[in-house]
N, CA, C and O atoms as CSV, one atom per row, in Angstrom:
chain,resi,resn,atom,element,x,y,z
A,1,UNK,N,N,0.481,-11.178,6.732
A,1,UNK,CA,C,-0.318,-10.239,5.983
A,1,UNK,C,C,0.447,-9.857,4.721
A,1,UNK,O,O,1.674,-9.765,4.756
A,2,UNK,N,N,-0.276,-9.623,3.564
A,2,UNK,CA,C,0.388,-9.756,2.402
A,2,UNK,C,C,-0.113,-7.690,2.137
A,2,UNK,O,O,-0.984,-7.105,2.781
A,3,UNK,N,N,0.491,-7.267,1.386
A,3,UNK,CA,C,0.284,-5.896,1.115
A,3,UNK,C,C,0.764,-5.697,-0.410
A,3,UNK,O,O,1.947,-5.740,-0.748
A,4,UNK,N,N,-0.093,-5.519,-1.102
A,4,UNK,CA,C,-0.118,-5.650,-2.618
A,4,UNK,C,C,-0.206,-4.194,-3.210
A,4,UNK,O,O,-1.161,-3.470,-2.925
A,5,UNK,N,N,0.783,-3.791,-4.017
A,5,UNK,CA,C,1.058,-2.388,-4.398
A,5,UNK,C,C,0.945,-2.568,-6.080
A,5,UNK,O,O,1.389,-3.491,-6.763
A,6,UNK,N,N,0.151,-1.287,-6.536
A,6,UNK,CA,C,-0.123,-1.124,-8.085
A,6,UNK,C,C,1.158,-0.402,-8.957
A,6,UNK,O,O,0.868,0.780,-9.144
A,7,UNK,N,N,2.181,-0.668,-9.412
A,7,UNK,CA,C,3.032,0.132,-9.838
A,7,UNK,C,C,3.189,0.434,-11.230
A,7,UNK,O,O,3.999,1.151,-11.818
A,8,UNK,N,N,2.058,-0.401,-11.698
A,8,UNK,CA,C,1.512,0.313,-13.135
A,8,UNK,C,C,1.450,1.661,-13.352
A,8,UNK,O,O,1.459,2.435,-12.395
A,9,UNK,N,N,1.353,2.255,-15.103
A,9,UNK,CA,C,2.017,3.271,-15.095
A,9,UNK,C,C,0.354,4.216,-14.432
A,9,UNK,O,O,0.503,5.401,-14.134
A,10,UNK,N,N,-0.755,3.723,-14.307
A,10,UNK,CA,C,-1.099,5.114,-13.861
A,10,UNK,C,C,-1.385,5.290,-12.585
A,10,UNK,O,O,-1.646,6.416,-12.164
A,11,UNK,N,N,-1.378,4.339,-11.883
A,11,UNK,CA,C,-0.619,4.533,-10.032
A,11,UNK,C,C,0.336,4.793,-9.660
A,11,UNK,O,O,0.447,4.930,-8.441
A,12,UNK,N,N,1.768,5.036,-10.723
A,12,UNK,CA,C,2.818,5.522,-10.710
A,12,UNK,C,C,2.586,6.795,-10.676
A,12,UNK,O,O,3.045,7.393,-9.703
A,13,UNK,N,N,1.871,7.529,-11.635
A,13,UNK,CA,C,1.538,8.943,-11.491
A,13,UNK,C,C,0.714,9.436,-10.730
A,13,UNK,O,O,0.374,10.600,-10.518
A,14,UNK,N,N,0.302,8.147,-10.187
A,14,UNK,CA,C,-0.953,9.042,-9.149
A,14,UNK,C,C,0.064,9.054,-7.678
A,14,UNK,O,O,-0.218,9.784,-6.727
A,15,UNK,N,N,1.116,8.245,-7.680
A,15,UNK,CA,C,2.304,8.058,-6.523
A,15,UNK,C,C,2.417,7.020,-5.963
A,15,UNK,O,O,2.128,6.998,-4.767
A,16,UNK,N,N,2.752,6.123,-6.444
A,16,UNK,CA,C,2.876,4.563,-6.046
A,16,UNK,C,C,4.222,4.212,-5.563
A,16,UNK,O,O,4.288,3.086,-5.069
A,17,UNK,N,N,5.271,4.871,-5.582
A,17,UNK,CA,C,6.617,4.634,-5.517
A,17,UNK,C,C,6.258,5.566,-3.835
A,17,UNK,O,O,6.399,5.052,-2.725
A,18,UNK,N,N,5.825,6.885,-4.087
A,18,UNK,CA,C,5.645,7.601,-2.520
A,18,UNK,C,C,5.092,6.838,-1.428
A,18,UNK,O,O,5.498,6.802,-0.267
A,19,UNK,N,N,3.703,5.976,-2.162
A,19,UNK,CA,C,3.549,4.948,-1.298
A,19,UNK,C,C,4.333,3.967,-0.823
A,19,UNK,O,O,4.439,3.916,0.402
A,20,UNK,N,N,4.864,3.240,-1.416
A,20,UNK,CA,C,5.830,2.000,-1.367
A,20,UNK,C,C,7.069,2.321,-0.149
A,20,UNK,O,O,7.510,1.676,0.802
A,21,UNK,N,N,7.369,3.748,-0.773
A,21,UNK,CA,C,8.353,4.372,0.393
A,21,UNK,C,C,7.689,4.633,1.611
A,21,UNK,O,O,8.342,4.497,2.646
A,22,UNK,N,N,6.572,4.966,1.670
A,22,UNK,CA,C,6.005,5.221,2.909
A,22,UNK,C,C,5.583,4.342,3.736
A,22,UNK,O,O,5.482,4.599,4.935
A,23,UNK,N,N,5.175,2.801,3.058
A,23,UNK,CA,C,4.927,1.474,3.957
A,23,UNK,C,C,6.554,0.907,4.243
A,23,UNK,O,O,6.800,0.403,5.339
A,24,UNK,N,N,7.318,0.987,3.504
A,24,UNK,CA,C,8.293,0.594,4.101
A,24,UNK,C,C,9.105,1.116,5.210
A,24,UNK,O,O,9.995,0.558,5.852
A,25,UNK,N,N,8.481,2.631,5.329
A,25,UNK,CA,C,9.258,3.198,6.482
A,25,UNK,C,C,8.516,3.046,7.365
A,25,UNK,O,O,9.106,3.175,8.437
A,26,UNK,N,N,7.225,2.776,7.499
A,26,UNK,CA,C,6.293,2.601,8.347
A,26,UNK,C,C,6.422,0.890,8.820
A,26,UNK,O,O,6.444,0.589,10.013
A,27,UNK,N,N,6.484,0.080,7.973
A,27,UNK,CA,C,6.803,-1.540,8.395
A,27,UNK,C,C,8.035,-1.524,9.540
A,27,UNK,O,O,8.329,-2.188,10.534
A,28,UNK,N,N,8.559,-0.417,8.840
A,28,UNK,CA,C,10.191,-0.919,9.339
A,28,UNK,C,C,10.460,0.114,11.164
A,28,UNK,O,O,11.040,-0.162,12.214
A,29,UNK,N,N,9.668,1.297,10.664
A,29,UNK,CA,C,9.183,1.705,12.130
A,29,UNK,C,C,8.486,1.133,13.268
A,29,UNK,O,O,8.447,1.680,14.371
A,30,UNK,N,N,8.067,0.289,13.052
A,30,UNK,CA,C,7.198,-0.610,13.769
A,30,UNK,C,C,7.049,-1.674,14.109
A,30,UNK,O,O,6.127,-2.168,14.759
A,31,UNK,N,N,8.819,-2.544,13.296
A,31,UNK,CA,C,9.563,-3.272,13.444
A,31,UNK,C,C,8.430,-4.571,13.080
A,31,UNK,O,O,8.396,-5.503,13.884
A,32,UNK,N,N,7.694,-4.605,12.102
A,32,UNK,CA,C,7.012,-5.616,11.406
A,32,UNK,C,C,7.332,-6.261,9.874
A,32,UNK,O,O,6.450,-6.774,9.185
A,33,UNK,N,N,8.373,-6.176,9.570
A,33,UNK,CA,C,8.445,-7.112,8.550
A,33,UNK,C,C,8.855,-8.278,8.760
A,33,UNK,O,O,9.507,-8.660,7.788
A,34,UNK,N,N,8.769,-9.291,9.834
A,34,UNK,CA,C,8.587,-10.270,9.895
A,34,UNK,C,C,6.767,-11.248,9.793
A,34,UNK,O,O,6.364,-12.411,9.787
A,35,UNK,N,N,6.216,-9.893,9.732
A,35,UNK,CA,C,4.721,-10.195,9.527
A,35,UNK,C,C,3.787,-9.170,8.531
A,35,UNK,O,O,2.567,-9.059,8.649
A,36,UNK,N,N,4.502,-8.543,7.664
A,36,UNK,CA,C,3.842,-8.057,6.589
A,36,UNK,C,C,4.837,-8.103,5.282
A,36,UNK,O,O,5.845,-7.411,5.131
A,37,UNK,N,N,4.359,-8.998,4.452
A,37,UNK,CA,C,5.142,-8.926,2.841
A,37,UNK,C,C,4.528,-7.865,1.924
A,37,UNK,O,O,3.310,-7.711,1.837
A,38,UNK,N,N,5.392,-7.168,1.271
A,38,UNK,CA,C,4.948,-5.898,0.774
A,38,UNK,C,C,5.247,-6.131,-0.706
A,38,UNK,O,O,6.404,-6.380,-1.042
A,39,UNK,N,N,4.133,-6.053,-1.729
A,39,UNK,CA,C,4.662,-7.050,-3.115
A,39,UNK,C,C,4.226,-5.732,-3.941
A,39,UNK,O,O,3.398,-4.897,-3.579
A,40,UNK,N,N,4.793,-5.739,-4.843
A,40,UNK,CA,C,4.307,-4.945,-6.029
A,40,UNK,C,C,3.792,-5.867,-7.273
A,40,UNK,O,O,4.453,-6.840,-7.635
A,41,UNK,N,N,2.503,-5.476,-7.934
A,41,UNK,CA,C,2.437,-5.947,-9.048
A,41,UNK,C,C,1.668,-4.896,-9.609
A,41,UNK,O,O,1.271,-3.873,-9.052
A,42,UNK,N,N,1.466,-5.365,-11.075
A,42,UNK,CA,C,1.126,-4.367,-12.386
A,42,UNK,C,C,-0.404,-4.285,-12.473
A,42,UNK,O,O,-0.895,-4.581,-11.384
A,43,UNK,N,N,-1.230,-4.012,-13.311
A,43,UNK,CA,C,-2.693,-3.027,-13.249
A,43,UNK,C,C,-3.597,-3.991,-12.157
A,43,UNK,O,O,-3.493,-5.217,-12.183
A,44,UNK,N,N,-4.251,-3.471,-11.457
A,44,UNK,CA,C,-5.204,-3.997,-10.845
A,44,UNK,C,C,-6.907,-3.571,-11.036
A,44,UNK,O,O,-7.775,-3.716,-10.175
A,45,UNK,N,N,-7.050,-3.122,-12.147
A,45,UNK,CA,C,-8.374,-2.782,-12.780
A,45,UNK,C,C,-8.527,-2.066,-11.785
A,45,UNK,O,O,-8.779,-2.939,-10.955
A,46,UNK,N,N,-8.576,-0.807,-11.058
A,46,UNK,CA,C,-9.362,-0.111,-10.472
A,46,UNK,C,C,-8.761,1.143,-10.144
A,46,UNK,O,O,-8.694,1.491,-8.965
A,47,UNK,N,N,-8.149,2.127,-11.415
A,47,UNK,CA,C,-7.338,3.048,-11.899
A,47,UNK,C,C,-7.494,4.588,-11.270
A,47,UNK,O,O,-6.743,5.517,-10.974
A,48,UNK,N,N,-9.302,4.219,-11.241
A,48,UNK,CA,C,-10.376,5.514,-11.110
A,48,UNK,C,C,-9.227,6.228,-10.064
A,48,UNK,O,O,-8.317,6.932,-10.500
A,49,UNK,N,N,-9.393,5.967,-8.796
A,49,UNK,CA,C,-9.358,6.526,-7.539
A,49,UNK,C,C,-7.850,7.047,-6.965
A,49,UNK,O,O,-7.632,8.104,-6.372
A,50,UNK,N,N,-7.152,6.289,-7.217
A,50,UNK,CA,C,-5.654,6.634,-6.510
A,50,UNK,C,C,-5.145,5.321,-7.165
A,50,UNK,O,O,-5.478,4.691,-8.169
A,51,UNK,N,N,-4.017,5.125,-6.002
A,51,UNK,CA,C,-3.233,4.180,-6.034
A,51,UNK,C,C,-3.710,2.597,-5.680
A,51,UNK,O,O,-4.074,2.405,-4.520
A,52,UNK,N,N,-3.727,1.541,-6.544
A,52,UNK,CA,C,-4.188,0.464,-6.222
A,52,UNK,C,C,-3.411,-0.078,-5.112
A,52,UNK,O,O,-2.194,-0.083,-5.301
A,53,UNK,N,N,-3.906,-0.620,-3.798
A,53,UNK,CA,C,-3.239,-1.375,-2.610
A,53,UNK,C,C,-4.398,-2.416,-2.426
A,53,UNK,O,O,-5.569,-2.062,-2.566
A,54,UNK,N,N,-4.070,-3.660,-2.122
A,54,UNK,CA,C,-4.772,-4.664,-1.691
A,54,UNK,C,C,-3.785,-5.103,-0.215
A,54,UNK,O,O,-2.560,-5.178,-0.131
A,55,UNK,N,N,-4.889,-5.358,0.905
A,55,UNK,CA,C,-4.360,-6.168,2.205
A,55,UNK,C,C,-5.047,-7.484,2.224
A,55,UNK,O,O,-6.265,-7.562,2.387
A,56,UNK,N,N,-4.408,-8.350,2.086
A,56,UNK,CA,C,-5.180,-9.871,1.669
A,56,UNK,C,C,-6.372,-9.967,0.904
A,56,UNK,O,O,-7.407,-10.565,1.198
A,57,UNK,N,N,-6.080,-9.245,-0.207
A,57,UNK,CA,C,-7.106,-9.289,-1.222
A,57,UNK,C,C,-7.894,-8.309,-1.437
A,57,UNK,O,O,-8.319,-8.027,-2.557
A,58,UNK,N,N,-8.258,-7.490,-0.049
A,58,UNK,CA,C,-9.176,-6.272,-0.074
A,58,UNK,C,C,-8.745,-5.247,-0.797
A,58,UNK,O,O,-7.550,-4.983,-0.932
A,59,UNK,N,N,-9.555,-4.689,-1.240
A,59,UNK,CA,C,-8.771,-3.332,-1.975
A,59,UNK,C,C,-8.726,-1.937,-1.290
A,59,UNK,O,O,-9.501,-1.722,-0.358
A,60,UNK,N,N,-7.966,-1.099,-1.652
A,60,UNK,CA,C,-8.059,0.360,-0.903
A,60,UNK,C,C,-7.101,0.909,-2.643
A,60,UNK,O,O,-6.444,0.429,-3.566
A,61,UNK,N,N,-7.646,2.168,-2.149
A,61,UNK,CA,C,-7.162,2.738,-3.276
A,61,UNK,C,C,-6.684,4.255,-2.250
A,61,UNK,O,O,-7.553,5.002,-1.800
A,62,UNK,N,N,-5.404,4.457,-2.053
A,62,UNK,CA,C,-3.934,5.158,-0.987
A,62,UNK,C,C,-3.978,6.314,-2.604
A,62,UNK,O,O,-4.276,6.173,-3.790
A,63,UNK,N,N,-3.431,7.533,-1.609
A,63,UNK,CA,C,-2.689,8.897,-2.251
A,63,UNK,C,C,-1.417,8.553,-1.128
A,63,UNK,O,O,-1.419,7.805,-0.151
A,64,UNK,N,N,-0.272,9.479,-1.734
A,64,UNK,CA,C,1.107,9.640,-0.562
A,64,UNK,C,C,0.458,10.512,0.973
A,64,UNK,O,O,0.775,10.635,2.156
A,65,UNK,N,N,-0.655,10.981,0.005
A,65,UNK,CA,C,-0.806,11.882,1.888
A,65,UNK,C,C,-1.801,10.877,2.688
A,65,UNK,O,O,-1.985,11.238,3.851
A,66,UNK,N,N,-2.388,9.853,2.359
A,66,UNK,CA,C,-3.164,8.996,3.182
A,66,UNK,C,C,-2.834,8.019,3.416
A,66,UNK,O,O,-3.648,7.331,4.032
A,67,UNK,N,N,-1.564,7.428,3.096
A,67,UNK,CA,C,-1.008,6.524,3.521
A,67,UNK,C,C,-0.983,6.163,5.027
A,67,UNK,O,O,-1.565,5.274,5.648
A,68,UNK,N,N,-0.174,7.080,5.396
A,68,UNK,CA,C,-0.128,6.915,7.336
A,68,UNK,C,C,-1.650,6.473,7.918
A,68,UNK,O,O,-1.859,5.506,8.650
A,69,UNK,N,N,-2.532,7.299,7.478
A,69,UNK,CA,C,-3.580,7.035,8.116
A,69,UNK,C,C,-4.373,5.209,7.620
A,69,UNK,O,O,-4.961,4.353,8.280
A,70,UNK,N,N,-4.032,5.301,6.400
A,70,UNK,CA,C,-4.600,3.934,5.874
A,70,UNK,C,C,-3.911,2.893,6.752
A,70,UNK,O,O,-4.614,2.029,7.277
A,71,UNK,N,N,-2.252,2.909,7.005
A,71,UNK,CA,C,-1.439,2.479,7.759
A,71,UNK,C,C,-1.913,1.836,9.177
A,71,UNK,O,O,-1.969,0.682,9.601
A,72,UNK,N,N,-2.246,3.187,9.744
A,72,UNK,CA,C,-2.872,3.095,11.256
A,72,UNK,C,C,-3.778,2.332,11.159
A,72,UNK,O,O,-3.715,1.264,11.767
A,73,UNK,N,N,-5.087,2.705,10.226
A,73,UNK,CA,C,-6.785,1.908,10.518
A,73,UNK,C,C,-6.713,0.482,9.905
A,73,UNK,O,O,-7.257,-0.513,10.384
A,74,UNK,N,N,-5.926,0.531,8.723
A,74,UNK,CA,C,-6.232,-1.024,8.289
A,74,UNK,C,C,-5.220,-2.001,8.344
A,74,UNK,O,O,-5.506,-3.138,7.970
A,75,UNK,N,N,-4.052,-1.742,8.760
A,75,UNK,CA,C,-3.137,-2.665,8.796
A,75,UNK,C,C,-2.793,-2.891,10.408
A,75,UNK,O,O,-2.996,-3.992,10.920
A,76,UNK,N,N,-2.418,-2.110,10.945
A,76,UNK,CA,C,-2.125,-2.414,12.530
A,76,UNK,C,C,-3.396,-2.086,13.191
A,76,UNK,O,O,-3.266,-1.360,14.176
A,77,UNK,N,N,-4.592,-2.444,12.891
A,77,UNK,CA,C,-5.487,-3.133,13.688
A,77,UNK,C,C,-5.485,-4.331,13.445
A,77,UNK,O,O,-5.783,-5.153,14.311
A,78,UNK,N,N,-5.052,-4.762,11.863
A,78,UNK,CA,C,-4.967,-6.543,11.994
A,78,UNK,C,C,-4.157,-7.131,12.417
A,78,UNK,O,O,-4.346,-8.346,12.463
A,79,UNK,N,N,-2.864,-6.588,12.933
A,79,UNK,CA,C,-2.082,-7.321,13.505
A,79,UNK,C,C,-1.723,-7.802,15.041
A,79,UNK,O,O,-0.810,-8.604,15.239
């Protein structure tokens, strides 16, 4: 599973780094980074909402406080 992070500058301000920290403590809690790559790249056209995250392409758009929960429903049900 690939996990695609927006760290352009206006998902930076919306908290993209809080995110980034928060999947990695969460990957690493759960002892899955042998099955989730966690990538950062730059604008992903879809600025409106929060923070740009794609899970194999899908999009979600994460704040730092919804992370965990995005965590729970969309990633470790696919695994």
């Amino acid at each position: 599973m690939t996990i695609t992070i927006c760290i352009g500058s206006s998902c930076h301000l919306k908290g993209s780094r809080q995110v980034v920290e928060e999947l990695q403590y969460l990957i690493s809690q759960n002892d899955l980074k042998d099955k989730i790559d966690l990538k950062g790249t730059f604008c992903m056209n879809n600025c409106q909402n929060g923070v740009c995250v794609t899970v194999d392409d899908t999009p979600y758009s994460l704040t730092p406080e919804n992370t965990n929960e995005f965590f729970e429903n969309e990633v470790l049900k696919r695994i």
